[in-house]
C-alpha positions in Angstrom: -16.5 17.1 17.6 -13.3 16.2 16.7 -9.6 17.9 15.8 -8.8 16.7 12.0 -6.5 17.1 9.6 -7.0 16.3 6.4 -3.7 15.9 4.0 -4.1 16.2 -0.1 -2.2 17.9 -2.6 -5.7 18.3 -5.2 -7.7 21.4 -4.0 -11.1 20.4 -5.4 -10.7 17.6 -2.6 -9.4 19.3 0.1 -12.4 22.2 -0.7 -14.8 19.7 -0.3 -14.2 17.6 2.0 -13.1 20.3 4.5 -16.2 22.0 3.6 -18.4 18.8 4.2 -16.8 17.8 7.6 -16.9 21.0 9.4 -20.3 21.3 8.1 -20.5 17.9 10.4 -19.6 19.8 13.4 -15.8 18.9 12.9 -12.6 21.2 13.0 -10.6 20.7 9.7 -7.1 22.0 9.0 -5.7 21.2 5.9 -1.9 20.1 4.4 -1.3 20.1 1.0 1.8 18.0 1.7 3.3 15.8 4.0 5.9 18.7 5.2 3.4 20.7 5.8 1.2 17.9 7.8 4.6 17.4 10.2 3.8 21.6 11.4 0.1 21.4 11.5 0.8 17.8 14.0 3.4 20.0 15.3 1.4 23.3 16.4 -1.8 20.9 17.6 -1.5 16.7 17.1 -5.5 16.1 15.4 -7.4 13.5 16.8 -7.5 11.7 13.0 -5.4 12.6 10.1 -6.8 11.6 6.6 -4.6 11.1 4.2 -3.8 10.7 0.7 -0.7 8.8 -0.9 0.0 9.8 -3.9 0.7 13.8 -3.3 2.9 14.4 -6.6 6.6 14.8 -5.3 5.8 12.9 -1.8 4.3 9.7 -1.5 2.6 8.1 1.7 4.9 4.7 1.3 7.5 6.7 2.2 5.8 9.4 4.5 4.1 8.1 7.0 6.3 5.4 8.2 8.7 7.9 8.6 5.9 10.0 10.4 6.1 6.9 12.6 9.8 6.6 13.0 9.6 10.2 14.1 6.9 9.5 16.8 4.7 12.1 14.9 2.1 9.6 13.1 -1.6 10.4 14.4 -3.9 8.1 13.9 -4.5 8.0 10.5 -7.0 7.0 8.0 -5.6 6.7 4.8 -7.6 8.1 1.8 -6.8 7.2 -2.1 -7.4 6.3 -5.3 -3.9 4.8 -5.4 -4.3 1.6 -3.6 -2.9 -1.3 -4.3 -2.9 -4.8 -1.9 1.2 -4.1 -1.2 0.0 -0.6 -0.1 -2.9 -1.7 1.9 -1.1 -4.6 3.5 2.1 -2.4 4.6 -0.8 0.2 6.2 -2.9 -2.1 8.0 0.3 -3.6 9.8 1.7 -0.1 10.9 0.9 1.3 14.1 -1.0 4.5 14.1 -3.2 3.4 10.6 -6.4 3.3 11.6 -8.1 2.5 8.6 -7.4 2.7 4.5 -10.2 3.6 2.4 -10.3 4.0 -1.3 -11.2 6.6 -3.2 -13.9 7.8 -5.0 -15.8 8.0 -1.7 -19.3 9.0 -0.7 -19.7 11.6 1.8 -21.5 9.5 4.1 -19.5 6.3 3.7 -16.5 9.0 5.0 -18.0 10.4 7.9 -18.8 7.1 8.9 -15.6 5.5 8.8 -14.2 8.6 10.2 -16.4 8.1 13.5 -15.6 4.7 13.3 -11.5 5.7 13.4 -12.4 8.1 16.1 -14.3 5.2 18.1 -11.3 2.5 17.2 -8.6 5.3 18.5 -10.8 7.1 21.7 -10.8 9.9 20.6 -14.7 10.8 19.8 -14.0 14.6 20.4 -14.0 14.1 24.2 -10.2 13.7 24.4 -8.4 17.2 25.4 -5.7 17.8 22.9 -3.3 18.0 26.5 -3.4 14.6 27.2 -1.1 12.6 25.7 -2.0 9.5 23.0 -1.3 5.8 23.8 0.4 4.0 20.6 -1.8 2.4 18.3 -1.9 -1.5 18.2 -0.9 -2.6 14.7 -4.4 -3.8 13.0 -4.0 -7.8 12.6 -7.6 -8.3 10.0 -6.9 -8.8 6.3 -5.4 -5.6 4.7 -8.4 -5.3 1.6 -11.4 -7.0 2.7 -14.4 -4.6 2.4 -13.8 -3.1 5.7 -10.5 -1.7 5.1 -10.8 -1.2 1.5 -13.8 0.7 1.1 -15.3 -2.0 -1.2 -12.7 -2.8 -3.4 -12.2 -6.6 -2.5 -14.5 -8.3 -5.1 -13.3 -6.4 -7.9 -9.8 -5.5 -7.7 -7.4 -7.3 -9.5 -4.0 -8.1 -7.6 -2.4 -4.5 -9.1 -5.3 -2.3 -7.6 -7.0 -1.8 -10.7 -10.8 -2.3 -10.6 -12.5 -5.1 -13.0 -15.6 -3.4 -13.3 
């Protein structure tokens, strides 16, 4: 189906998750930080990168809009538990974020909004990985509504933190 890469420093995440999506028919390298995510794009650019933030000595505020700067950002679907409304408002202005989602996560809630990425970016699998990308738009909806936020809106307070 489609060329991923999937970018977290915690092993029991990347494990599972690479495990569950190539289960789904979907090839999966992994980066355990953003250095190494800039060779894997490098040697092959995925059709979706999911990434965390928070990777211990790098962090994604930082990262990816450099990824950017350096014309190296693939579409990207951010993935953490260390969202807040700054965060999710910088990455759904930036071009080449295709979509935050925060974690936990169900399985199925992820594939699904990792078809949806696909879908919003053309690149359902049927792209060869020769042709070249055109740039993402930057996404103009609000930053942490359900769609973007996987949930949180109702019950986030203005820090991130859940009320529940």
């Amino acid at each position: 189906m489609a060329e991923l890469l999937l970018v977290d420093n915690d092993p029991r995440i990347v494990e599972l998750i690479a495990w569950f999506l190539t289960k789904r028919g979907h090839h999966v390298r992994t980066a355990t930080s953003f250095a190494q995510a800039r060779e894997r794009i490098r040697e092959q650019a995925p059709d979706l990168m999911l990434s965390d933030i928070d990777l211990g000595f790098e962090h994604g505020r930082e990262e990816l809009p450099a990824l950017a700067r350096e014309k190296m950002l693939p579409p990207t679907l951010v993935v953490s538990g260390y969202l807040d409304r700054e965060l999710a408002r910088l990455f759904a202005t930036m071009p080449g974020i295709v979509g935050v989602i925060a974690k936990p996560v169900g399985m199925a809630e992820l594939e699904a909004r990792i078809q949806s990425c696909l879908e919003i970016c053309g690149s359902a699998g049927a792209k060869t990985h020769d042709q070249p990308r055109a740039p993402l738009p930057a996404r103009s909806h609000a930053p942490f509504d359900r769609d973007s936020s996987g949930g949180r809106d109702s019950s986030a307070r203005p820090d991130g933190e859940r009320t529940e």
